[in-house]
Each structure stands twice: as C-alpha cells, then as structure tokens.
C-alpha positions as CSV (number, residue, x, y, z in Angstrom):
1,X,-7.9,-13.7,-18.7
2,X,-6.5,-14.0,-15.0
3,X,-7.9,-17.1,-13.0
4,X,-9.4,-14.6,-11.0
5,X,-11.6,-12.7,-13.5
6,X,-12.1,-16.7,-15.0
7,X,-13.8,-17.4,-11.6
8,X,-15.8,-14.2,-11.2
9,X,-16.8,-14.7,-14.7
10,X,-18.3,-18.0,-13.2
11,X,-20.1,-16.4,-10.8
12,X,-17.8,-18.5,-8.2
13,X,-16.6,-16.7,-4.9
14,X,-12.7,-15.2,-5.2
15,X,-10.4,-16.3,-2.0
16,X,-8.8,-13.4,-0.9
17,X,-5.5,-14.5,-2.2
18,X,-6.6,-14.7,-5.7
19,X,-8.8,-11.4,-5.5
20,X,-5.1,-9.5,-4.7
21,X,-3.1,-11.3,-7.6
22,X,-1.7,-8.5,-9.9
23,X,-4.3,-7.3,-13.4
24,X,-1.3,-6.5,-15.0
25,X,0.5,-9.4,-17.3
26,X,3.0,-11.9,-15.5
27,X,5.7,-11.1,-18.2
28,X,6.0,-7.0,-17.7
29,X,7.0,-5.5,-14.5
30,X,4.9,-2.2,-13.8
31,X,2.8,-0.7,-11.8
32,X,-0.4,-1.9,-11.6
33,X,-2.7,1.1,-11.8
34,X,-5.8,-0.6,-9.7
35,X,-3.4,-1.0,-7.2
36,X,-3.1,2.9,-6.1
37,X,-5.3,4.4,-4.2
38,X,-5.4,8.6,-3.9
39,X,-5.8,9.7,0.0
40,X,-7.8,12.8,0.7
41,X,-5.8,16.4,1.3
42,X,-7.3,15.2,5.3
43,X,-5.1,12.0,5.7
44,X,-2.1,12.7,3.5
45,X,0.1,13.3,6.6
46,X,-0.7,10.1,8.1
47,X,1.9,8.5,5.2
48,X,4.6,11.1,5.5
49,X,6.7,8.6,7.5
50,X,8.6,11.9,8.6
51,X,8.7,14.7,10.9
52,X,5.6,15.8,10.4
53,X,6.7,19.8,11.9
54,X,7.7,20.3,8.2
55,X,4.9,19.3,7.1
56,X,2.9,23.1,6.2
57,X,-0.5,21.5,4.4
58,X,-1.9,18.9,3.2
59,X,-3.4,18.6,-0.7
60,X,-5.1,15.4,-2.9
61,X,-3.0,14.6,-6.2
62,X,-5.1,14.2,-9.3
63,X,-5.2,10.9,-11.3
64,X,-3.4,12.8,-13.8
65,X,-0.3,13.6,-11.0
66,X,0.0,9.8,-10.5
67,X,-0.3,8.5,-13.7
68,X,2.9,11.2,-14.6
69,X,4.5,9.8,-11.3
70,X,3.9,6.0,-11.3
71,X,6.6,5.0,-14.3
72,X,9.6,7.2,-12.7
73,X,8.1,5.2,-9.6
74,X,8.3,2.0,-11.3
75,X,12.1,3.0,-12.3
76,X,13.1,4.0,-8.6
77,X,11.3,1.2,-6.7
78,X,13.5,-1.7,-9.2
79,X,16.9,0.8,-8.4
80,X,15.8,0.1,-4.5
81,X,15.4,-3.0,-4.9
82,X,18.6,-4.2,-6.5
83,X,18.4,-7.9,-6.0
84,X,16.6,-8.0,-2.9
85,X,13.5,-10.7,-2.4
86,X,10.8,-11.2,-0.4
87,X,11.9,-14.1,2.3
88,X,14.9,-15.1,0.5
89,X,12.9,-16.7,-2.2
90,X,12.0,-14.7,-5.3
91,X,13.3,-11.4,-6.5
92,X,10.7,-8.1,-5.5
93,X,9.1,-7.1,-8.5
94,X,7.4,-3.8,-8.9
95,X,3.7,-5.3,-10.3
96,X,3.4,-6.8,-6.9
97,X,3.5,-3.3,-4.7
98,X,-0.1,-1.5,-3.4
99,X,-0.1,2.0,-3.4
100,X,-1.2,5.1,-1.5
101,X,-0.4,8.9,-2.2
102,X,-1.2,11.9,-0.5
103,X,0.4,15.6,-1.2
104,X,1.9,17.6,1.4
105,X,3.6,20.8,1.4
106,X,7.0,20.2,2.4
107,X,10.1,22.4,3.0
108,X,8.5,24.9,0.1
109,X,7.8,22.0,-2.2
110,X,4.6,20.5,-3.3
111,X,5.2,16.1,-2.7
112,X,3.5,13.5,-3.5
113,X,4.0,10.9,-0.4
114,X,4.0,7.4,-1.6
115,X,3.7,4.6,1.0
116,X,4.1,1.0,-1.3
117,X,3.5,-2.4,0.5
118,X,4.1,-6.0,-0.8
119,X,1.2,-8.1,-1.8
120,X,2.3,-10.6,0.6
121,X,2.9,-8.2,3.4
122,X,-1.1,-6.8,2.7
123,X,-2.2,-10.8,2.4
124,X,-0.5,-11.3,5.9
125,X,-1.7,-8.5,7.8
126,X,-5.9,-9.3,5.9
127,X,-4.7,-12.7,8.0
128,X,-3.0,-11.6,10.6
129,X,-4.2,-8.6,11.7
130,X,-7.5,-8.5,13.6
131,X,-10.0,-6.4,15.1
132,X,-12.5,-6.7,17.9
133,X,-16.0,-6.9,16.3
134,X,-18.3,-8.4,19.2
135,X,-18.3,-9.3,22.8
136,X,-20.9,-12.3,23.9
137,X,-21.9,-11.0,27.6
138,X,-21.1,-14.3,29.3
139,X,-23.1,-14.8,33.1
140,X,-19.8,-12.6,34.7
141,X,-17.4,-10.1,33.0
142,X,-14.8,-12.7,33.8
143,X,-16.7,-14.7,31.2
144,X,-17.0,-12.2,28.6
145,X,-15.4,-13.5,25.0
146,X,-14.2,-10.8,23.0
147,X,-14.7,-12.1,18.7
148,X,-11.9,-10.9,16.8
149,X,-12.7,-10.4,12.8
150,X,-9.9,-10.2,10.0
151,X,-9.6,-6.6,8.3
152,X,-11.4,-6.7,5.1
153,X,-9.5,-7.1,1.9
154,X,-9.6,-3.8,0.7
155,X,-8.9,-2.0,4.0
156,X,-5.3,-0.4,2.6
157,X,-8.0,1.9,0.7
158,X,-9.2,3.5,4.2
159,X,-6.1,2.6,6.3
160,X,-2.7,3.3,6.1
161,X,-0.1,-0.2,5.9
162,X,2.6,0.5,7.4
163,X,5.7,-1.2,9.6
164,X,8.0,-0.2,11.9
165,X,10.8,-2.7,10.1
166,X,9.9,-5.4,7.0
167,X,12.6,-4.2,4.7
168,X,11.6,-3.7,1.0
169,X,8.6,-5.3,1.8
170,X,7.3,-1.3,2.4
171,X,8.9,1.2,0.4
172,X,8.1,5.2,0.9
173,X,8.8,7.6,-1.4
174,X,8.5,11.6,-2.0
175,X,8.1,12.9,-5.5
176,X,8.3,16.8,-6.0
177,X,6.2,17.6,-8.7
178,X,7.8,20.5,-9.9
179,X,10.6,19.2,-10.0
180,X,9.7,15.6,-11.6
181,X,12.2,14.2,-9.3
182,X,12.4,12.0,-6.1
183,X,13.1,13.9,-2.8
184,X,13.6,10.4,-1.4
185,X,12.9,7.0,-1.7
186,X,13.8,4.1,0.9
187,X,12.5,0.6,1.9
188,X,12.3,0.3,6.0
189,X,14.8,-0.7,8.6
C-alpha cells in the first residue's frame, strides 16, 4: 500500500503532493491508468497542438481505444525520452506522465490526440498557477484587493495543461487508430 492510500486509510488529510504520487508500483515503468482522463468529442481540438484548419471533426475515444493505445504510448514516450530528465536530476519515466485524449478527424484519419504532462510540471502549475476567486470592496476602488486561489488538484481533468516551451516535461502525441501507429509524437521546444 502507497503512503497515500496508508493515510487515507487513516482518515488523515492527503497534501497535494502525495495525492498525485503514481498508483502504479515504483519498480515498473507504465502508464498509470488513473492518470488519463478521456475529453469530450466538444474539447478534443483544444489538445491538437496543431493547425487546427485540418482539423474536419471532433469525436470521444472509448476506454477500450485507450487502453489498446496506452502500452505503444508507453513504448513511444521512453523512445522520446532517450536519457532526458526532469531538471537535470533524475531520468523521465513514463509512470510519472498525466494524460488527456481527445479524437479528431485529421487529414482523412481518425487520431487520438494525446497531451502528456510531468507530475512535477501539474504539481507546479496546482502551486503556481492562480486564479482570481474574490475581491474585498475596500472604501475606494484604488483599495480594492483582488484574492487569488490555487487551481484545484484535479483541474487537468477540466482543463487543458499545456506550455509554450518545458521540453519533455509535455509530450503530444497522435495515434491513428486504424492504422495502430503514431502520426507523431514530440516533447515541446
């Protein structure tokens, strides 16, 4: 059992970092499956990363498309990698990627879009990245004070994660079903 699950089993609270460690075991290095999320047919353009003119309609992969996708993913993401590490510390492993798919018509071919984000990139930007959530009315707008709240740990199941730069840190990926094979698959600049 995880320390995570040991502390929920408690009854205990979770901090965010442990809630996001991988369910998977240390020693293998797959995809963790509770770390994919399926996008609706309605936002699955929003991860296409791409010139979105080609893009002729949208659909939702079924469980069943992923599950056939995510070990040829696994295989890809580790050839992308090739040594690479996340801030020149420990090598990128595949069990520590999030997820999200969406399918797209594309060129005549049915995709699956992935967009895959670093653990550590998702913990920064729960940290980092923050939202307006209130305004206190001060006496004058000059005194107004805008609250700013942290994005809730599981916003990468609403919201797509996404750089313009971070390396392997995000990796994207288009899988033709058909086909069974990847149209592409690239970390950022």
């Amino acid at each position: 059992m995880n320390l995570a699950r040991a502390i929920l089993a408690l009854g205990l609270a979770v901090p965010s970092v442990l809630a996001l460690q991988p369910a998977s075991s240390a020693t293998t290095d797959e995809l963790d499956p509770a770390w994919g999320i399926i996008f609706p047919a309605s936002k699955a353009t929003s991860i296409t990363f791409a010139d979105n003119s080609r893009v002729a309609g949208a659909w939702s992969p079924s469980e069943s498309d992923v599950r056939l996708l995510e070990p040829l993913l696994a295989s890809a993401m580790r050839a992308t990698f090739d040594g690479a590490s996340y801030g020149g510390k420990s090598p990128l492993r595949v069990r520590s990627y999030y997820r999200q798919y969406g399918g797209v018509y594309m060129d005549g071919k049915r995709l699956i879009i992935v967009n895959a984000f670093h653990r550590l990139a998702l913990e920064s930007q729960i940290a980092y990245l923050t939202e307006p959530c209130a305004t206190l009315i001060g006496r004058t707008p000059a005194s107004d004070v805008e609250i700013k709240c942290h994005k809730p740990v599981d916003f990468w199941k609403r919201e797509v994660v996404g750089a313009y730069d971070g390396g392997c840190h995000y990796l994207h990926a288009a899988f033709d079903v058909r086909e069974r094979t990847f149209e592409y698959v690239f970390c950022q600049q």
